[in-house]
Structures are given as structure tokens and as C-alpha cells.
N, CA, C and O atoms as a GROMACS GRO file, in nm:
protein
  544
    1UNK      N    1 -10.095  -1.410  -6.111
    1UNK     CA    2 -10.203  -1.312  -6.111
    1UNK      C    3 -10.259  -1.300  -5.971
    1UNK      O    4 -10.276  -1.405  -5.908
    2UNK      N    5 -10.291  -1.182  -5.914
    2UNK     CA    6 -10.336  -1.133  -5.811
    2UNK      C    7 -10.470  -1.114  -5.812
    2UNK      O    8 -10.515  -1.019  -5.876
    3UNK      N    9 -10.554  -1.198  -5.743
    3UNK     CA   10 -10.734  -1.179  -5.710
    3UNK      C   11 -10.760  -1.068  -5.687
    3UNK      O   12 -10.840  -1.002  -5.753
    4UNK      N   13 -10.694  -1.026  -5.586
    4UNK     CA   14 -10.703  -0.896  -5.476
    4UNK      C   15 -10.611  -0.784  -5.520
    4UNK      O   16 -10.536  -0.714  -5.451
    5UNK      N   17 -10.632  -0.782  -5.645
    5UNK     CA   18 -10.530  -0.666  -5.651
    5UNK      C   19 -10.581  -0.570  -5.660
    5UNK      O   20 -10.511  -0.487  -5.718
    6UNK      N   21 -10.687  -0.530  -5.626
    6UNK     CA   22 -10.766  -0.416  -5.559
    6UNK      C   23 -10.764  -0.357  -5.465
    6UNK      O   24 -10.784  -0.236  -5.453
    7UNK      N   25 -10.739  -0.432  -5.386
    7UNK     CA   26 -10.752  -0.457  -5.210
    7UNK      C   27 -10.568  -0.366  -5.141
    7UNK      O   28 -10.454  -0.394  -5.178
    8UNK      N   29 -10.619  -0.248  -5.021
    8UNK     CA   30 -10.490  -0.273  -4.998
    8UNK      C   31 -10.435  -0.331  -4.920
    8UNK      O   32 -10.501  -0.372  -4.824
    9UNK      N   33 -10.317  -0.355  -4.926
    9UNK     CA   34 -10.211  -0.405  -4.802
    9UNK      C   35 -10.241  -0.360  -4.647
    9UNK      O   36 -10.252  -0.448  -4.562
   10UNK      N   37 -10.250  -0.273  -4.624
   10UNK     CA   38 -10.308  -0.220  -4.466
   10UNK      C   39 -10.437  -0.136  -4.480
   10UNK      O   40 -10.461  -0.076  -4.585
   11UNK      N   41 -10.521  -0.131  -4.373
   11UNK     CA   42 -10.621  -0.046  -4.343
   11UNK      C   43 -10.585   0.094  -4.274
   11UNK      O   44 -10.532   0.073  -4.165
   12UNK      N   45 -10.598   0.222  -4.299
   12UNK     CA   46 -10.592   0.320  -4.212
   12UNK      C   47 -10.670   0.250  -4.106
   12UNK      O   48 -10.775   0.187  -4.110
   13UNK      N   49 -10.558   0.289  -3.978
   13UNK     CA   50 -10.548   0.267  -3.845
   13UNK      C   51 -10.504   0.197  -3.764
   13UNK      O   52 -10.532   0.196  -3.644
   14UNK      N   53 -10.381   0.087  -3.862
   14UNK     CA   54 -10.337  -0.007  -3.827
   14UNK      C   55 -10.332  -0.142  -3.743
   14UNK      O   56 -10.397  -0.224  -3.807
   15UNK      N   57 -10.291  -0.188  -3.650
   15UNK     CA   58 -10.343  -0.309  -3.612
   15UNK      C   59 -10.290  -0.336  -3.458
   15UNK      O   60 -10.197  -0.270  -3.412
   16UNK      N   61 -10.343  -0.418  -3.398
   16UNK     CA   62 -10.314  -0.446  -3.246
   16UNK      C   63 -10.217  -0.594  -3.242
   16UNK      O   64 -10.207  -0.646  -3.353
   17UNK      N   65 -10.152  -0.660  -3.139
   17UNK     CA   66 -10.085  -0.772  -3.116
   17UNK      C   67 -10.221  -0.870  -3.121
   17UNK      O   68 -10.223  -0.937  -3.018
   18UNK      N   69 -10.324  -0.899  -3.199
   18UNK     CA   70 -10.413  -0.943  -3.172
   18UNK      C   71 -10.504  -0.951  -3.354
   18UNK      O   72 -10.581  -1.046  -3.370
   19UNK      N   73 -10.492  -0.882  -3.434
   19UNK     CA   74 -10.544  -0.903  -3.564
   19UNK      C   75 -10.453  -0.842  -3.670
   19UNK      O   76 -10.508  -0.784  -3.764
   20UNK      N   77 -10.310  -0.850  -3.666
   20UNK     CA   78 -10.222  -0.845  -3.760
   20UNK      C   79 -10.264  -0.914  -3.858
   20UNK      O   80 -10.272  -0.879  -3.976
   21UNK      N   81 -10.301  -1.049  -3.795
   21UNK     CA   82 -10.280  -1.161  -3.956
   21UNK      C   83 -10.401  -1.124  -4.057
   21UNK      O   84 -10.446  -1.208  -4.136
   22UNK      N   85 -10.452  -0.984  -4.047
   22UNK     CA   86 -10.539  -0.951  -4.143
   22UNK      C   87 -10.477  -0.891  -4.299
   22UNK      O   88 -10.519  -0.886  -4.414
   23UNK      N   89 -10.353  -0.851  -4.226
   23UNK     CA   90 -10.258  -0.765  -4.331
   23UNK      C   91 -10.250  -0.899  -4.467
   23UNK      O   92 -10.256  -1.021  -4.479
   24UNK      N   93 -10.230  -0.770  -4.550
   24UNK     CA   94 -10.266  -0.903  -4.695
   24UNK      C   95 -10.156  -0.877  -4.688
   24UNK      O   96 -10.116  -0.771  -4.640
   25UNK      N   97 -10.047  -1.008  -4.756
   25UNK     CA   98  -9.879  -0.937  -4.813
   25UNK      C   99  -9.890  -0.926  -4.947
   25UNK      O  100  -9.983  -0.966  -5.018
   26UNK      N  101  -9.781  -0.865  -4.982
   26UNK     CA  102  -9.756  -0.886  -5.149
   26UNK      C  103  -9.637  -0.971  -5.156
   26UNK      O  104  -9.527  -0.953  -5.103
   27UNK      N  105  -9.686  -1.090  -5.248
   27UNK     CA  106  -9.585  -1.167  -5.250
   27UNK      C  107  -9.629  -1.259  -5.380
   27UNK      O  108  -9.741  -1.272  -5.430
   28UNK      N  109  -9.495  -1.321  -5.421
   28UNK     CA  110  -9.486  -1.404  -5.515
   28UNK      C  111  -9.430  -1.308  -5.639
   28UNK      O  112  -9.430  -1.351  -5.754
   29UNK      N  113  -9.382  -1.173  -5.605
   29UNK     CA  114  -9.410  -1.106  -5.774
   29UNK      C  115  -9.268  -1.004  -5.705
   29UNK      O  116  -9.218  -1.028  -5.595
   30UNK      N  117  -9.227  -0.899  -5.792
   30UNK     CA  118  -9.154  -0.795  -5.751
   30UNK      C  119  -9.245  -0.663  -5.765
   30UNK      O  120  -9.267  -0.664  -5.886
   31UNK      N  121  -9.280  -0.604  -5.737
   31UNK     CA  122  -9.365  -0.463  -5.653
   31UNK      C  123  -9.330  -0.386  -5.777
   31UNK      O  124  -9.214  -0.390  -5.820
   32UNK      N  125  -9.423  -0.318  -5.835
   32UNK     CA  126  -9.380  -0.208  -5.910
   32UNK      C  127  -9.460  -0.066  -5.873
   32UNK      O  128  -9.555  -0.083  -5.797
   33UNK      N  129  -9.440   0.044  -5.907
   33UNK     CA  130  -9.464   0.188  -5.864
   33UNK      C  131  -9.652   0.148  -5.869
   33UNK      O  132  -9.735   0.168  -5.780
   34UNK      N  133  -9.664   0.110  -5.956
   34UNK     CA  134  -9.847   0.087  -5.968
   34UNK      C  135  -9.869   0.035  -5.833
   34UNK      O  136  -9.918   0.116  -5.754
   35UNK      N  137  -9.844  -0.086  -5.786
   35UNK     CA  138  -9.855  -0.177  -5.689
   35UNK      C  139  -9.874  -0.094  -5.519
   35UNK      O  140  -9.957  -0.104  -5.429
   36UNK      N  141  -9.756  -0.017  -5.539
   36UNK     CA  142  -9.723   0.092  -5.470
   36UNK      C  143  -9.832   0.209  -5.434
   36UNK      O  144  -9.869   0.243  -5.322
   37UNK      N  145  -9.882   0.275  -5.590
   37UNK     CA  146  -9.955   0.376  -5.558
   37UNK      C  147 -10.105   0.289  -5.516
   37UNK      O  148 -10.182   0.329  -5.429
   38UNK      N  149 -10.122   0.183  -5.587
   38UNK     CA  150 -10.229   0.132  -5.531
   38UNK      C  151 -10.277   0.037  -5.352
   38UNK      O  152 -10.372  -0.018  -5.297
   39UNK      N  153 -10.133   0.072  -5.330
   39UNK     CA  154 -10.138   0.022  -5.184
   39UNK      C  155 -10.168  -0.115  -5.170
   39UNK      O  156 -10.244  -0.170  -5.091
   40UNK      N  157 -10.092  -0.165  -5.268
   40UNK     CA  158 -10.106  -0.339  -5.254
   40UNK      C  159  -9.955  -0.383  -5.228
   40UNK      O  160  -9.947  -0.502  -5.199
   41UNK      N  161  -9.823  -0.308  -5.233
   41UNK     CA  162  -9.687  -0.319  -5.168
   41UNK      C  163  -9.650  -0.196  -5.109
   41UNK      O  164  -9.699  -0.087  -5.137
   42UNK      N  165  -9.567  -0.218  -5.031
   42UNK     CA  166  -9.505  -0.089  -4.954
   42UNK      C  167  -9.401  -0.041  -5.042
   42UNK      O  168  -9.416   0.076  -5.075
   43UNK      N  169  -9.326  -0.084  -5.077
   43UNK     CA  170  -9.188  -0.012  -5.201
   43UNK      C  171  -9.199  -0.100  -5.306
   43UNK      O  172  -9.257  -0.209  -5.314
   44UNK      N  173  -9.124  -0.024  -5.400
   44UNK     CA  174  -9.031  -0.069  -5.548
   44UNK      C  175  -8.930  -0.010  -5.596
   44UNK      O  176  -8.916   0.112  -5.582
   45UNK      N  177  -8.878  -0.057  -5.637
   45UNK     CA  178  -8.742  -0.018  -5.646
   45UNK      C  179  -8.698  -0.077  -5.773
   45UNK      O  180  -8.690  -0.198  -5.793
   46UNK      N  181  -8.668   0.020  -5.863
   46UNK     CA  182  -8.635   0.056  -6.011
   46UNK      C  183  -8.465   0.068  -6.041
   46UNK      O  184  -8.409   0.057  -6.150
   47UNK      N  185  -8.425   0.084  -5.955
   47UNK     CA  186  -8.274   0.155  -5.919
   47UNK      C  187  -8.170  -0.031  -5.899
   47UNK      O  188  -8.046  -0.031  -5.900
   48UNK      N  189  -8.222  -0.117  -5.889
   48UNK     CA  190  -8.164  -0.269  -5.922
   48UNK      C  191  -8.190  -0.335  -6.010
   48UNK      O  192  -8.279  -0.312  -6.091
   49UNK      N  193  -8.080  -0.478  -6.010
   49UNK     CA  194  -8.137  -0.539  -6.076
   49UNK      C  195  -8.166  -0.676  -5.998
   49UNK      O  196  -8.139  -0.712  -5.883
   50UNK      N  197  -8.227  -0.733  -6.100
   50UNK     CA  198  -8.226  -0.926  -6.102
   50UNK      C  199  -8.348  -0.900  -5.978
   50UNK      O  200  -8.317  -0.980  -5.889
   51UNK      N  201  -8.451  -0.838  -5.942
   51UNK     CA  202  -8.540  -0.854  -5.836
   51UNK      C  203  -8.658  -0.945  -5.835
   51UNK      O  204  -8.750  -0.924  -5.914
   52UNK      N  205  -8.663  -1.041  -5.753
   52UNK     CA  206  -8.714  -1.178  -5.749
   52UNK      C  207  -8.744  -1.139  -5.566
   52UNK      O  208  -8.683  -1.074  -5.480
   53UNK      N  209  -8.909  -1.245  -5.573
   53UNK     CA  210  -8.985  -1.238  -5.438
   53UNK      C  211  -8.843  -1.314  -5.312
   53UNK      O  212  -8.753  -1.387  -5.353
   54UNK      N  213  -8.859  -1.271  -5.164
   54UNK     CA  214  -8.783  -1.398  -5.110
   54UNK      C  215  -8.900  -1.435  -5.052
   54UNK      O  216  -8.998  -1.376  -5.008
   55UNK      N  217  -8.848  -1.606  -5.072
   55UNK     CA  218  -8.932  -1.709  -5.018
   55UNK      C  219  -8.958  -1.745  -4.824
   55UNK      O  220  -8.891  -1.824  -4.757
   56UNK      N  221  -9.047  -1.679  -4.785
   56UNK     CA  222  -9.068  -1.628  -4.638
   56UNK      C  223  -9.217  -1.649  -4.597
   56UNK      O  224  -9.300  -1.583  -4.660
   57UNK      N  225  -9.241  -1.692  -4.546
   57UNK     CA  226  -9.386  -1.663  -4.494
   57UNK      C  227  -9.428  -1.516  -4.475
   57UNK      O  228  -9.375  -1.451  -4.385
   58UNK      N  229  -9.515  -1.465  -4.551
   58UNK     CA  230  -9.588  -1.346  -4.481
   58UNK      C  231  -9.745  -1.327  -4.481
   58UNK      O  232  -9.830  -1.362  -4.563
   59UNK      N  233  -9.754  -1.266  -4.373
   59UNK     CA  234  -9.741  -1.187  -4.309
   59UNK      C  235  -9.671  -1.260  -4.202
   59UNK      O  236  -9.702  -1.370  -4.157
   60UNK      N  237  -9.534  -1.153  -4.154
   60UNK     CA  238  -9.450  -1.197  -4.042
   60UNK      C  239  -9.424  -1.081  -3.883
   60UNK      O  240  -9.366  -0.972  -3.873
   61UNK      N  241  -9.458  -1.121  -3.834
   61UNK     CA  242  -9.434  -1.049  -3.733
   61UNK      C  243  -9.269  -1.026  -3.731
   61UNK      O  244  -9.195  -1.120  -3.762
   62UNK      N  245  -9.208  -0.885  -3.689
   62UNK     CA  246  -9.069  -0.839  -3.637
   62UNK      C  247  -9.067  -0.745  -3.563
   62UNK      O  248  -9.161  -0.672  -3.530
   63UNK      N  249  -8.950  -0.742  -3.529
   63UNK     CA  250  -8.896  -0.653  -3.466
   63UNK      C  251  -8.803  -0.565  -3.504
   63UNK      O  252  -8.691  -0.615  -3.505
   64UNK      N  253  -8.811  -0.412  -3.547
   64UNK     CA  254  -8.715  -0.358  -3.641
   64UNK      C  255  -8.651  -0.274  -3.590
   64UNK      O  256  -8.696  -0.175  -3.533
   65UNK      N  257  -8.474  -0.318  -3.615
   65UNK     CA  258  -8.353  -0.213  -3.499
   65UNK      C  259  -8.368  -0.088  -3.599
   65UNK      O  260  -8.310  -0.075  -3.707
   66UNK      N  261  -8.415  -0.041  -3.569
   66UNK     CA  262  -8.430   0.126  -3.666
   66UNK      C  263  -8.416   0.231  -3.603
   66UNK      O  264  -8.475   0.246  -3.496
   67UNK      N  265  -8.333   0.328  -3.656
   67UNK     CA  266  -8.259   0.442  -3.584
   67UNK      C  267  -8.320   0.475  -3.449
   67UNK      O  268  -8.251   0.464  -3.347
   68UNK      N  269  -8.456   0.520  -3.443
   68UNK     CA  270  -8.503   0.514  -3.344
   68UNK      C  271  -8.516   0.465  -3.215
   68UNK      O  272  -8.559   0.520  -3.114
   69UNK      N  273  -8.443   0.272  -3.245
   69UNK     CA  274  -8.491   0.197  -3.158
   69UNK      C  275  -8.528   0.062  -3.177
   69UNK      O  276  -8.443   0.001  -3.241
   70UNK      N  277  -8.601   0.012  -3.152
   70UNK     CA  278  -8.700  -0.100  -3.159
   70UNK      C  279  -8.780  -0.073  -3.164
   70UNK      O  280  -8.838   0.009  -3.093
   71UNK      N  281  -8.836  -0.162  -3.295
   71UNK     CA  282  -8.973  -0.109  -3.311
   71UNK      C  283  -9.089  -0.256  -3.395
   71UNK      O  284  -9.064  -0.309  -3.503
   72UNK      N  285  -9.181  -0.281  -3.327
   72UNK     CA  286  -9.275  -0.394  -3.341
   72UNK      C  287  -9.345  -0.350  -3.478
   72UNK      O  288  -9.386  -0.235  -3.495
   73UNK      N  289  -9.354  -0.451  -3.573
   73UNK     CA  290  -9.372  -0.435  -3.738
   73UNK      C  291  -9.407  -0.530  -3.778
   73UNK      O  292  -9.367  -0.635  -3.728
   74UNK      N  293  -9.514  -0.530  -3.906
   74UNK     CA  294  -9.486  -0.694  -3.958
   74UNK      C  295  -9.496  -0.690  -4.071
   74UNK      O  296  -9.582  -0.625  -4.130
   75UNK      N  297  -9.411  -0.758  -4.123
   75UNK     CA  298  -9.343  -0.771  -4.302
   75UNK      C  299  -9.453  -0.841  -4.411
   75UNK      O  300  -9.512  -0.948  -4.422
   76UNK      N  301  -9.447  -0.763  -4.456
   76UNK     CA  302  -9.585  -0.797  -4.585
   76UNK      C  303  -9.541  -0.792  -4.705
   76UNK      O  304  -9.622  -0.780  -4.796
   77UNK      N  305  -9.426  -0.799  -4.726
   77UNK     CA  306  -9.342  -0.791  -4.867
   77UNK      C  307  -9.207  -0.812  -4.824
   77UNK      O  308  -9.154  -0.779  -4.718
   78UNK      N  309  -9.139  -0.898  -4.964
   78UNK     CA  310  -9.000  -0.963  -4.914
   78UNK      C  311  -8.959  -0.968  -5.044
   78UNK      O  312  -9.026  -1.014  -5.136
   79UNK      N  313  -8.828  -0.910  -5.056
   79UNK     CA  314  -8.799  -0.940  -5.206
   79UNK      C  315  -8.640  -0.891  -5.185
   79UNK      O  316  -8.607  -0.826  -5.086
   80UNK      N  317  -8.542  -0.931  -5.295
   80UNK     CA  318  -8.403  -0.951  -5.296
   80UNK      C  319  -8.387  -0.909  -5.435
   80UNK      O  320  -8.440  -0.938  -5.543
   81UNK      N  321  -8.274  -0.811  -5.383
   81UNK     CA  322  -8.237  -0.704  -5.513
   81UNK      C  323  -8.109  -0.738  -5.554
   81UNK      O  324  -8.056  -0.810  -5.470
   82UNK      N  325  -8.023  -0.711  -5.674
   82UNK     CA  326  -7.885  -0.654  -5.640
   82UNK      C  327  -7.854  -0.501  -5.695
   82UNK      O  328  -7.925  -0.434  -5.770
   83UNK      N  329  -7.726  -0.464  -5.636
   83UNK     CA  330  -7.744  -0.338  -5.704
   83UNK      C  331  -7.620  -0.358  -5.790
   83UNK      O  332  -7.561  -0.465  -5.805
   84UNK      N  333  -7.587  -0.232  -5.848
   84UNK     CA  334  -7.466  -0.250  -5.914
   84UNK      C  335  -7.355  -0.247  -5.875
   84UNK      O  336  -7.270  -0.175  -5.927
   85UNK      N  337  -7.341  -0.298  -5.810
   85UNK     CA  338  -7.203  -0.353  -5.719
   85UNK      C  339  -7.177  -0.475  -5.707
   85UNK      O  340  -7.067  -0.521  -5.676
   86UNK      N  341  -7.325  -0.567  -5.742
   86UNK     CA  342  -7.328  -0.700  -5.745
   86UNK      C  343  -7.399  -0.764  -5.611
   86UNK      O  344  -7.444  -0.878  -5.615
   87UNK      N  345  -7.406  -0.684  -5.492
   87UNK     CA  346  -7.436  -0.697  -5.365
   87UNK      C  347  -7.573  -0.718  -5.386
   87UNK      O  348  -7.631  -0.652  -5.472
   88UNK      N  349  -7.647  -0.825  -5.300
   88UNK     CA  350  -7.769  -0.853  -5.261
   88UNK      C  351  -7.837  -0.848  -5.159
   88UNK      O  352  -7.834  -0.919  -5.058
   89UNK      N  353  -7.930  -0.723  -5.199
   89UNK     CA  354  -8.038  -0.682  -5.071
   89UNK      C  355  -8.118  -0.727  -5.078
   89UNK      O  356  -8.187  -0.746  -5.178
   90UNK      N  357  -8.134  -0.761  -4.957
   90UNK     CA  358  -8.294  -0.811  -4.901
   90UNK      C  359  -8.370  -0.742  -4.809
   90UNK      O  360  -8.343  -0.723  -4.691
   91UNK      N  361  -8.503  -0.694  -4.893
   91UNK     CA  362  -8.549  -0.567  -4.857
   91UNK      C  363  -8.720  -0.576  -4.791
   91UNK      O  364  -8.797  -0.575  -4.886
   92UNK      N  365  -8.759  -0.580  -4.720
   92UNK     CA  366  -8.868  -0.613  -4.630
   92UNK      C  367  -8.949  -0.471  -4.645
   92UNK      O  368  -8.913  -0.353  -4.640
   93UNK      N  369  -9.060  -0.530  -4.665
   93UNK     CA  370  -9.188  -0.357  -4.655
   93UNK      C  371  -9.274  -0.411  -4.557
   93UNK      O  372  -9.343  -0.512  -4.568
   94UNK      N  373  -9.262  -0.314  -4.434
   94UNK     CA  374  -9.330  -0.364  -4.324
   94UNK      C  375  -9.440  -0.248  -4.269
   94UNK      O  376  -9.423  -0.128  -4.286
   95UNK      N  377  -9.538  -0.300  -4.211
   95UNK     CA  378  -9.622  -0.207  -4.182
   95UNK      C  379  -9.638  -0.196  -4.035
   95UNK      O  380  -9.656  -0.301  -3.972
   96UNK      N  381  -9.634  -0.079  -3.970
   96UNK     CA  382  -9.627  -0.022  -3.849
   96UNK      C  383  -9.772  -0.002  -3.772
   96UNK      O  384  -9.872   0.060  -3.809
   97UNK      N  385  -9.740  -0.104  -3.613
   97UNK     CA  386  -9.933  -0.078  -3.550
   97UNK      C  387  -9.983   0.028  -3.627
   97UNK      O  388 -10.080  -0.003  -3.697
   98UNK      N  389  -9.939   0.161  -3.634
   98UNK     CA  390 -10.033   0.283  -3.615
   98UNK      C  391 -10.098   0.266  -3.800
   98UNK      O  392 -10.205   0.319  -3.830
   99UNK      N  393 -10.024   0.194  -3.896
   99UNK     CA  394 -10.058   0.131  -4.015
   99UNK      C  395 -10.002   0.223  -4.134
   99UNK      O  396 -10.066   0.229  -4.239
  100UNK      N  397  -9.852   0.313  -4.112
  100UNK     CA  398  -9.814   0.368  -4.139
  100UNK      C  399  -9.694   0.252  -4.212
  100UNK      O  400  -9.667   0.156  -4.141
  101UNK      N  401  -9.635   0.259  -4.329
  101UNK     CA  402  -9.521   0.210  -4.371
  101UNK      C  403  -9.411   0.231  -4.334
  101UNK      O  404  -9.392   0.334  -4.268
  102UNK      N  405  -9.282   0.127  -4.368
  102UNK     CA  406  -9.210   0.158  -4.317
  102UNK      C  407  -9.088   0.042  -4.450
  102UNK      O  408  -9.153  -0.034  -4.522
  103UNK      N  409  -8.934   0.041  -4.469
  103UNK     CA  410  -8.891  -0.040  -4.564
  103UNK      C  411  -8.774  -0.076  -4.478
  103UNK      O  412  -8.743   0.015  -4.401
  104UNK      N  413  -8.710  -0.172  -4.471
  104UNK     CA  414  -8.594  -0.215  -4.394
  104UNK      C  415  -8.558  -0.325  -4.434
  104UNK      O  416  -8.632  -0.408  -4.486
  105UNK      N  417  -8.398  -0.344  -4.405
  105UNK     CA  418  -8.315  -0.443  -4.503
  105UNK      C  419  -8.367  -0.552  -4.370
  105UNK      O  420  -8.396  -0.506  -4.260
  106UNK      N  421  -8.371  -0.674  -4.397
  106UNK     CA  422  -8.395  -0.801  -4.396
  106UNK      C  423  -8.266  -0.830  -4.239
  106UNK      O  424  -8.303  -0.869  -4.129
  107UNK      N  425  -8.143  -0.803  -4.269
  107UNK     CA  426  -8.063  -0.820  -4.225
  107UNK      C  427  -8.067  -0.694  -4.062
  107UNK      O  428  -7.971  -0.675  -3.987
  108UNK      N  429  -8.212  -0.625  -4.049
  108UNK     CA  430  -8.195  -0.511  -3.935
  108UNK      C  431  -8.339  -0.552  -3.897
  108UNK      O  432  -8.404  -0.455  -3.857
  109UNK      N  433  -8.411  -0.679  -3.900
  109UNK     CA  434  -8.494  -0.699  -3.809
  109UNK      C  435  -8.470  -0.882  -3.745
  109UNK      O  436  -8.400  -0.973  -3.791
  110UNK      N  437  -8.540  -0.880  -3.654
  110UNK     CA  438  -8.590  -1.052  -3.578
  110UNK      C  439  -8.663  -1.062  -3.620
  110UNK      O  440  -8.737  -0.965  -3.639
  111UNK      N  441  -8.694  -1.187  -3.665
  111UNK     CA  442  -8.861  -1.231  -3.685
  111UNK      C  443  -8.874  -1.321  -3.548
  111UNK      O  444  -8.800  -1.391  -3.479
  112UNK      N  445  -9.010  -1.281  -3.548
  112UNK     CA  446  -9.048  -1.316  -3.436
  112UNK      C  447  -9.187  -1.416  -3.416
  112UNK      O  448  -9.238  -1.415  -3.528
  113UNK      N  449  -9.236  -1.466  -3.365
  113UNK     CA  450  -9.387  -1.468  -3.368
  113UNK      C  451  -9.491  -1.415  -3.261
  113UNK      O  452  -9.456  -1.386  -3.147
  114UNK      N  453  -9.602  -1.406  -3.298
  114UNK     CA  454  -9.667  -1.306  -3.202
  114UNK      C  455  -9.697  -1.305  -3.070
  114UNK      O  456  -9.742  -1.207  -3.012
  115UNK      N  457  -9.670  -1.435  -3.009
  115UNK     CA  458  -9.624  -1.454  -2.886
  115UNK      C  459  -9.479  -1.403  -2.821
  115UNK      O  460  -9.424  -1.455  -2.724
  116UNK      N  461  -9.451  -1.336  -2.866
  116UNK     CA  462  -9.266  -1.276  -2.840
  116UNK      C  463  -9.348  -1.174  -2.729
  116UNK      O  464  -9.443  -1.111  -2.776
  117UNK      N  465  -9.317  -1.156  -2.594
  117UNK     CA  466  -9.342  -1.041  -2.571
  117UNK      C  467  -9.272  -0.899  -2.533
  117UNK      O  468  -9.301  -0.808  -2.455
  118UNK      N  469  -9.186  -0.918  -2.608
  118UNK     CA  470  -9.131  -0.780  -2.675
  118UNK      C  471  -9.256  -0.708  -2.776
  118UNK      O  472  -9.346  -0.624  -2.768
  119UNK      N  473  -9.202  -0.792  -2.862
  119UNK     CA  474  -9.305  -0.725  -2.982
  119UNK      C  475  -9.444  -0.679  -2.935
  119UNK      O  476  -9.479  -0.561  -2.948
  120UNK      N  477  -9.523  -0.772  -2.880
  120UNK     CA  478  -9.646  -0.742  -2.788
  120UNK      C  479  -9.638  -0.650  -2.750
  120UNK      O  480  -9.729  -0.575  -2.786
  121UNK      N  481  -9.546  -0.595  -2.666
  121UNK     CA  482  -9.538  -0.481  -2.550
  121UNK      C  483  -9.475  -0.351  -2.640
  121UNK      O  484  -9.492  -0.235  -2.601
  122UNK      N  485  -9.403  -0.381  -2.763
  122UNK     CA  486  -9.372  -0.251  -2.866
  122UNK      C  487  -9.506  -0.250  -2.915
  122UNK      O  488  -9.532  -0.132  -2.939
  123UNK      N  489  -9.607  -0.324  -2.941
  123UNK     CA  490  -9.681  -0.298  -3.016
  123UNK      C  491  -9.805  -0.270  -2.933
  123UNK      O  492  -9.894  -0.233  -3.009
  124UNK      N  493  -9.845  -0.273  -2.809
  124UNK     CA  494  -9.927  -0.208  -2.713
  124UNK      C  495  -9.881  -0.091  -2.710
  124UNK      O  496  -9.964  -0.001  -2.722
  125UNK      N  497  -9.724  -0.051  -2.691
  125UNK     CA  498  -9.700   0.080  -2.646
  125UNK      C  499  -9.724   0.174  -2.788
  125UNK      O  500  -9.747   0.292  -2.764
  126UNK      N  501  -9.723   0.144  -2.904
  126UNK     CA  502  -9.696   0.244  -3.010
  126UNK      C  503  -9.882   0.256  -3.000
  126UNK      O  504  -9.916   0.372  -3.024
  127UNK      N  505  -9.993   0.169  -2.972
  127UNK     CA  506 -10.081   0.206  -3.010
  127UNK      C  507 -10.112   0.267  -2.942
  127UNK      O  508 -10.191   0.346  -2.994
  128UNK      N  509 -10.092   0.293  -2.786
  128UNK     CA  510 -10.116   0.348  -2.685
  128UNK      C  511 -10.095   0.511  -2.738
  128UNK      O  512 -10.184   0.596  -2.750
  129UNK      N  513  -9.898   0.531  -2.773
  129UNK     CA  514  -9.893   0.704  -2.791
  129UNK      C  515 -10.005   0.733  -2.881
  129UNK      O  516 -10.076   0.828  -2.850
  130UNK      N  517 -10.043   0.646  -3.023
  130UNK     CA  518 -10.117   0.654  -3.136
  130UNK      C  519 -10.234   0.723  -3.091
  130UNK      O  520 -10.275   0.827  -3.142
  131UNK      N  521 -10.311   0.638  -2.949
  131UNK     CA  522 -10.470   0.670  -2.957
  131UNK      C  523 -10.434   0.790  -2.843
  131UNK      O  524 -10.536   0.832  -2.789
  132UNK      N  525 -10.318   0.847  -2.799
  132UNK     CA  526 -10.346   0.950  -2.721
  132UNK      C  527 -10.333   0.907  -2.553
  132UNK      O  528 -10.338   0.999  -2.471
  133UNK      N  529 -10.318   0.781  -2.511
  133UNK     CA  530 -10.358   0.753  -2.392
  133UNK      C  531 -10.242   0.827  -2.274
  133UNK      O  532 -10.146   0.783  -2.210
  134UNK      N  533 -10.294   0.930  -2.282
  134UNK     CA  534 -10.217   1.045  -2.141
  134UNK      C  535 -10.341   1.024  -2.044
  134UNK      O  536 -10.460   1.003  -2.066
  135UNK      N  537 -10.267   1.037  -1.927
  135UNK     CA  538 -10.392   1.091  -1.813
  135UNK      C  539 -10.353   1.219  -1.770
  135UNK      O  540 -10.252   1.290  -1.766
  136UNK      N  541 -10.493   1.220  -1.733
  136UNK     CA  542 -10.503   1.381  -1.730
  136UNK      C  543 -10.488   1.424  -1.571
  136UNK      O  544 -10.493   1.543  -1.538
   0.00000   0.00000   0.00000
């Protein structure tokens, strides 16, 4: 049972290299569409089976190779699917500085810790485009 299951997972406006570890995770359970609309997990996924939490520390700082690039994230949900093929995903719901979601297989990020300064410096730069910082 969840205390906080009121509460969501991120705040509009996301977070700096400096108060991530505020992010609540969802963990211990498998995420369902409720969980979801109530903004206490980032995904669920109905479309597998056998889905059980993975055992991870979160909230985790990463780094996620995503089409884009690299990109500084930190995982607030961890859980391992299979599908019908028998194959087992491991599927990470991570939330982005600007505090926007984001879902990625397990196997396409680093974990890192928040001293990495990569991540630091992805995660200065995304808040930077976020708040606008052009000079004029």
C-alpha cells in the first residue's frame, strides 16, 4: 500500500542537478493506467505479461542514449515485462529536468550518480534552453 498515493511523481517544472532526490518513485508494485493518470508512474503497460517491480534504487540518476542524443534523466519507476515472445523488458519511466516524461528500456541508459559531470552539464544545459537563456 502506497501513503502517497496522492502525491505526484514530478512537479511541473522539473528539477536542477541539485534537488532531483525530491522526485517520489513508484516502486514496489507494477503501474497501472490509474497510477498513470494520477501521476504517481510514468507508464503501464497492459500489452505483457508476468510484470513485476525491478529491484533498483530509485530515484536514479541517468543518462539516456535516445534518438536525439544524450540526454540527463532520472528513473522513478523500474519494472520488467515479458512480451509474447517470451523476451524480457526492462522498462524505466524517467523524468526529464524540464519535468516532462519520458519511457526507455533499461538496457539504453547509464546510471550514473549525481556527481557524473556529464549528466550535470546535460542537465544545466536542458534547463538553460527550458528557461529561455538566449542573450540578447
Amino acid at each position: 500500500m502506497m501513503d502517497d498515493a496522492a502525491e505526484p511523481v514530478f512537479e511541473e517544472g522539473g528539477y536542477d542537478a541539485e534537488d532531483w532526490t525530491r522526485l517520489k518513485p513508484f516502486a514496489g508494485a507494477v503501474a497501472t493506467l490509474e497510477d498513470v493518470q494520477a501521476r504517481r508512474a510514468i507508464f503501464a503497460l497492459d500489452d505483457t505479461q508476468n510484470g513485476r517491480p525491478i529491484d533498483m534504487e530509485l530515484p536514479q540518476p541517468v543518462i539516456w542514449w535516445s534518438e536525439d542524443g544524450e540526454e540527463a534523466a532520472v528513473a522513478v519507476q523500474a519494472e520488467a515485462h515479458e512480451t509474447d515472445e517470451g523476451e524480457i523488458m526492462e522498462v524505466l519511466g524517467l523524468v526529464m529536468p524540464d519535468g516532462g516524461g519520458a519511457v526507455a528500456l533499461l538496457e539504453d541508459v547509464d546510471l550514473v550518480d549525481d556527481s557524473d559531470p556529464v549528466w550535470r552539464r546535460l542537465v544545466t544545459d536542458a534547463i538553460g534552453d527550458e528557461a529561455g537563456d538566449d542573450e540578447d
